[in-house]
N, C-alpha and C positions, 0 to 999 in steps of 0.2 A: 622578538624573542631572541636573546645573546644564543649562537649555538653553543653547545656540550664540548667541541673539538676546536681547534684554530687550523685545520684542513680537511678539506671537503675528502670525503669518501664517499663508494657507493651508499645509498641508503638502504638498509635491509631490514624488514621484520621481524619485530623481537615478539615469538608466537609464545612465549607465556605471558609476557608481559599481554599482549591483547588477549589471552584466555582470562586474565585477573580481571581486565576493564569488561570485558566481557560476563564474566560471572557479577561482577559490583549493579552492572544495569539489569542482572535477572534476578539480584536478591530483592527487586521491588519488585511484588506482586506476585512472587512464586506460591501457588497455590497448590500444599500438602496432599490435599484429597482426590486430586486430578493427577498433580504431577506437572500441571502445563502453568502458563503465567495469567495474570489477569492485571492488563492494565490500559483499561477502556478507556477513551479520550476524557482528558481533563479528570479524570478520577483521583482520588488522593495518591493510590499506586504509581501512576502515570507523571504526575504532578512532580511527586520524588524524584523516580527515575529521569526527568528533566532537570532539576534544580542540583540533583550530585552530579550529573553528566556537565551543567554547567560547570558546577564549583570545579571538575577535572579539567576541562578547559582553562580556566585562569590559574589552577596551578601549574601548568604547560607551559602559563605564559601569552596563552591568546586573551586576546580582546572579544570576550563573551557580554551577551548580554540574553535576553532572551522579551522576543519583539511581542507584538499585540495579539498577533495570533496562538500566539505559546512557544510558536518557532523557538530555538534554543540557537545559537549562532556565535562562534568564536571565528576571531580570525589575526591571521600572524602575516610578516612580510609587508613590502612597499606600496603607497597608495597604488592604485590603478583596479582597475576593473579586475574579480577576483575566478578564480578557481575555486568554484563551488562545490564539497562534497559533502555524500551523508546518506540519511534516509531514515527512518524514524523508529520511534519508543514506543507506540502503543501498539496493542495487541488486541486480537478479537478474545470473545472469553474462551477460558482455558487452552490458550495457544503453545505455539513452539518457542526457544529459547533464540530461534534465528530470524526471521522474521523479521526483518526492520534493524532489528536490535545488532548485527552482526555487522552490518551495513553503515551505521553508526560506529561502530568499538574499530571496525578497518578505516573508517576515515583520520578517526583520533591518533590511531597508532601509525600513521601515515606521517600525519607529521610528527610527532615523533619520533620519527624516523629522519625523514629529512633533518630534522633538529639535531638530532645525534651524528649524523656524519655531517656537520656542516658547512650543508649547501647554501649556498648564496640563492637568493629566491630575487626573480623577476620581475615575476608577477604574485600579488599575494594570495594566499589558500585559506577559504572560507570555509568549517567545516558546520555543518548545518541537521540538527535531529528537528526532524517537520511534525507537527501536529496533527493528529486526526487520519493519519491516511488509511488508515483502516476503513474508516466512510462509518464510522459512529452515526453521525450526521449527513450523511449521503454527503458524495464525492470525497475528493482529497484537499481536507480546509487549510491545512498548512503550504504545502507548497502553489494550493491556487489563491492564497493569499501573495505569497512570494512574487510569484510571476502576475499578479494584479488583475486575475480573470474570475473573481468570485461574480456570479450573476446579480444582479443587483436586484434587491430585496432578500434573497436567499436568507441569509443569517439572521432574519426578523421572521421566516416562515421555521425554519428548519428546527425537528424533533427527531430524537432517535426510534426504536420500533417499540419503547415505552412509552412514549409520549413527552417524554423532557425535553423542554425546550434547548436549543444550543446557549441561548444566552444567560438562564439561568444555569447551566452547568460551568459557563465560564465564567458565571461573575461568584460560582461556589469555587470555581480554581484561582481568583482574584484578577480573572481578567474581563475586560470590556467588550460586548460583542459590537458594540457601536464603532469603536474605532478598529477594527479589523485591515480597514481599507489604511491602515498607518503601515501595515506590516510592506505593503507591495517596496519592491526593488526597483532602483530607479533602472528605466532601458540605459543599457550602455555597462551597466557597475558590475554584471556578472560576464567573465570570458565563457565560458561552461561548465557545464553541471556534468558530475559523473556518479554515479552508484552503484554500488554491490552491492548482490541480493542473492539470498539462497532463488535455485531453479523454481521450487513448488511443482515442479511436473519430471518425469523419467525419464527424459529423452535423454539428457548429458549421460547418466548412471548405462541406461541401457549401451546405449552405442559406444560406453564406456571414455568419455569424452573430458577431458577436465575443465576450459573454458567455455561458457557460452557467450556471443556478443550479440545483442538484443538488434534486431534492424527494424523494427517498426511494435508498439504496444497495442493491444487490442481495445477498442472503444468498451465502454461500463454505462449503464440506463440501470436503477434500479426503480422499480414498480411496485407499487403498494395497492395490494387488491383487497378488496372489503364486499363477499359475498353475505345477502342478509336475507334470510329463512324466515322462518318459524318453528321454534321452539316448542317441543313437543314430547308426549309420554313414547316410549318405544315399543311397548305394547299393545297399545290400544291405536293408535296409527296406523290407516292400512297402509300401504308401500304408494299405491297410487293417487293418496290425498297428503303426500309428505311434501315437502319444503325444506327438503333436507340441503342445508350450507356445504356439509361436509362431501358429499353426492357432487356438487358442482364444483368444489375446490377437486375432487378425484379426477371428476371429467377434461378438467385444466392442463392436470399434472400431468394425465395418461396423454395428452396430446400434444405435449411439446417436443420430443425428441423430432417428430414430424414435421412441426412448423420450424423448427434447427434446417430440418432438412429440405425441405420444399421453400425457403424463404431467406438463409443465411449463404453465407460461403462454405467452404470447407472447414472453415475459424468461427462457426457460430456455435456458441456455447448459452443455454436456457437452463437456470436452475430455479427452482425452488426452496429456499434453504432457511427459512423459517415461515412457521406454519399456526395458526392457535385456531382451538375453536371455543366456541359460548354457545351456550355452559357446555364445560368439559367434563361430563357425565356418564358414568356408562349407560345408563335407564333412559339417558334423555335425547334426544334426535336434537344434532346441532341447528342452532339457528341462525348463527353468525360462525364463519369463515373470514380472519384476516391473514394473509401470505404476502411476501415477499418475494416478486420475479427477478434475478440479475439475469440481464440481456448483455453479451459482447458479442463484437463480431471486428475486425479487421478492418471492414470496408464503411463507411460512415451511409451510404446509400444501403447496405446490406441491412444496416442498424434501423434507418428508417420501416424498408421493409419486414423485418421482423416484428418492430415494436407497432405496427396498424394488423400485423396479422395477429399477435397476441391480445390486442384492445380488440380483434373480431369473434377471438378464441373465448375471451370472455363473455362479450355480451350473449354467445351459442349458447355459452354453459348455462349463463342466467337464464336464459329465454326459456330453456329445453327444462328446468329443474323450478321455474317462477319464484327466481331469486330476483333482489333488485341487486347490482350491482355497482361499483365506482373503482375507476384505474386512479391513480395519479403518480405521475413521474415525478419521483423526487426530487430524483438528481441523473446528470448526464456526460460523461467526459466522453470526449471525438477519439478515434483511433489517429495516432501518431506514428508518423515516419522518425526515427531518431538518425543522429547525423553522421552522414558517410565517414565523415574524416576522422572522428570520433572514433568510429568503427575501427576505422584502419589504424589508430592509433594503439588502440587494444590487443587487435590480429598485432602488432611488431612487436611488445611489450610480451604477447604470449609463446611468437615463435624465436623472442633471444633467450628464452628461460628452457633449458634445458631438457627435455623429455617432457614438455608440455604441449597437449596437444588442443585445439580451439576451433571450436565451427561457428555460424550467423544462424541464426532464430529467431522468431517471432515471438512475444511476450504476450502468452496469454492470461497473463494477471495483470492489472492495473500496477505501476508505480507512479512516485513523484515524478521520475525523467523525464512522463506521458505528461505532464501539469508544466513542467519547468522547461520542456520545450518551446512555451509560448512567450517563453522570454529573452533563451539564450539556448544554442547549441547545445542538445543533452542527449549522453549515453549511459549504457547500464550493462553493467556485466552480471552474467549468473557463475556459481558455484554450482558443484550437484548437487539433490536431493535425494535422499537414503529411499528406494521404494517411490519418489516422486511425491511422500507425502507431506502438507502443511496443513497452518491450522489449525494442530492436533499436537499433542503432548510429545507425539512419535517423532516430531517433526527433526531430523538429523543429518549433518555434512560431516563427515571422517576430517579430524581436524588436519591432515598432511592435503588435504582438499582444500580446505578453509585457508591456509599456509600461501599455498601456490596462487591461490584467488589472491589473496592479500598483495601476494608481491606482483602480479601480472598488475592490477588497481597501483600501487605503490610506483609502479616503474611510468605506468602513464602520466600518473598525477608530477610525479618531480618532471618526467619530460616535459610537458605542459608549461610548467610553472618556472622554471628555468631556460625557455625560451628567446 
């Protein structure tokens, strides 16, 4: 890409220009009636907001293409193994406008940036929106595509919590779930990965913090439980010949904060965050119970034992309530260390910016960094979050927040890449 200038200057952040590229990726799938976005893996929403994020990429001037998994991937500067940034477009339903999606709009405006004061590039910058990492389809399919650790068979088994298959969904977004395994990166081609990402939690807000630097991502097991009763009238039923679904799904739910605690670390987290029962009746005593466990924890042995004390938490429930029951692990990402020097690159980028101040954390949400460490050296900066909340329409970072994030990320990435 010719730069903008014929002498290098610092590179700085042009914050309307990434609030426009930023608002361009949330006019797909902004949904009126919520307020929040909808744009569930490979979905038409989804789909768009890749294909205009490409078409931005090539008018930049990068070499975009967008690989087998959906991955979206431009990139500028001299052959050699690249500087990878980004993080991704899809969103759980009715999400926040940052999510992924911010994380994305800071990498593009990144170079950008470098382009416009320019810098002479070293090494070249690959900037990358990954596919799926919301776990549509249990785990994160784009960037474990990337880094070439998809489990084998998975993408011939894998449904979302409707039952649609992942291959049908991507051969409705025009892609191949067969050739998947085309998308992996060869070892050696990526130097490292970096990404911003809103916090999702209060800690930076509270302590009043404006950097975070991620030092290790929490392990993700999601669990698919299917408790099965009998179906039954609610008034004629005495209590002690019931086979009630929903009786075992409660008994489940009331005893997990315990098995968190009696079985995890201090970083174990047990939710339950989707729930359905059959028939959903009010007159009718459920008969079927299907729920969704997400299991993290820090420590990958902490993970084992939490997910044998919850397959024991079940079969109690069953036994005690003569339901028949079935666990099955969908999907499973390892808790990862991300990389010291990475670290330390972020702390120096944080403490030459002037009234900024930055602390190390642990990342209790899943990102790609956790997936694209099995490839190459990967880090992850947070931004705060308004209240700690995500996921949710509320979801909000004070753009002079968003600013400072941009140029701490900005200052690495050109250090990095002019090496």
């Amino acid at each position: 890409m010719p730069p903008r200038q014929t002498t290098a200057a610092r590179p700085a952040i042009d914050g309307a220009r990434l609030a426009a590229l930023l608002a361009e990726i949330n006019s797909h799938g902004a949904n009126p009636a919520t307020g929040g976005y909808d744009r569930p893996a490979f979905s038409p929403a989804d789909m768009a907001a890749r294909r205009a994020f490409l078409a931005a990429m090539e008018a930049d001037g990068l070499v975009a293409h967008m690989d087998a998994a959906g991955n979206v991937i431009g990139r500028i500067g001299p052959p050699g193994p690249a500087i990878l940034i980004g993080s991704h477009l899809d969103t759980v339903a009715s999400g926040g406008p940052l999510d992924g999606a911010l994380g994305c709009a800071v990498a593009l405006e990144c170079v950008r940036a470098i382009r416009d004061a320019g810098v002479r590039l070293t090494s070249p910058i690959a900037v990358v929106a990954t596919a799926d990492e919301e776990g549509r389809f249990g785990g994160m399919l784009g960037s474990q595509a990337l880094a070439g650790v998809l489990p084998d068979g998975w993408a011939e088994r894998a449904t979302d919590s409707a039952g649609v298959r992942l291959a049908d969904a991507m051969r409705a977004a025009g892609l191949d779930a067969s050739r998947l395994a085309d998308a992996a990166l060869a070892p050696g081609s990526v130097r490292a990965f970096l990404e911003l990402h809103i916090e999702q939690g209060p800690v930076l807000e509270v302590e009043g913090i404006d950097i975070g630097i991620a030092t290790a991502v929490s392990g993700c097991a999601v669990l698919d439980v299917v408790l099965e009763g009998a179906a039954n009238h609610s008034g004629t039923t005495p209590m002690d010949m019931r086979r009630d679904a929903f009786v075992g799904l409660s008994r489940i739910g009331a005893a997990l904060p315990a098995v968190a605690r009696d079985h995890g670390t201090g970083d174990a987290r047990l939710t339950i965050g989707a729930a359905a029962l059959s028939p959903n009746a009010a007159h009718t005593i459920p008969g079927r119970a299907d729920c969704t466990i997400i299991l993290r924890d820090m420590s990958g042995e902490a993970m084992d034992a939490l997910t044998a004390a919850v397959l024991a938490l079940v079969e109690e429930a069953a036994e005690a309530e003569r339901l028949a029951a079935t666990v099955t692990v969908r999907s499973r990402l390892e808790p990862v260390a991300l990389d010291p020097a990475l670290q330390a690159a972020f702390a120096r980028s944080a403490a030459a910016l002037p009234g900024t101040s930055a602390r190390t954390m642990p990342s209790g949400a899943g990102h790609d960094a956790q997936t694209m460490a099995a490839l190459c050296p990967s880090a992850l900066l947070f931004v705060p979050s308004r209240g700690g909340i995500s996921h949710a329409p509320d979801e909000f970072t004070p753009w002079p927040a968003i600013e400072r994030g941009a140029a701490v990320f900005l200052a690495t990435v050109a250090g990095l890449a002019t090496a």
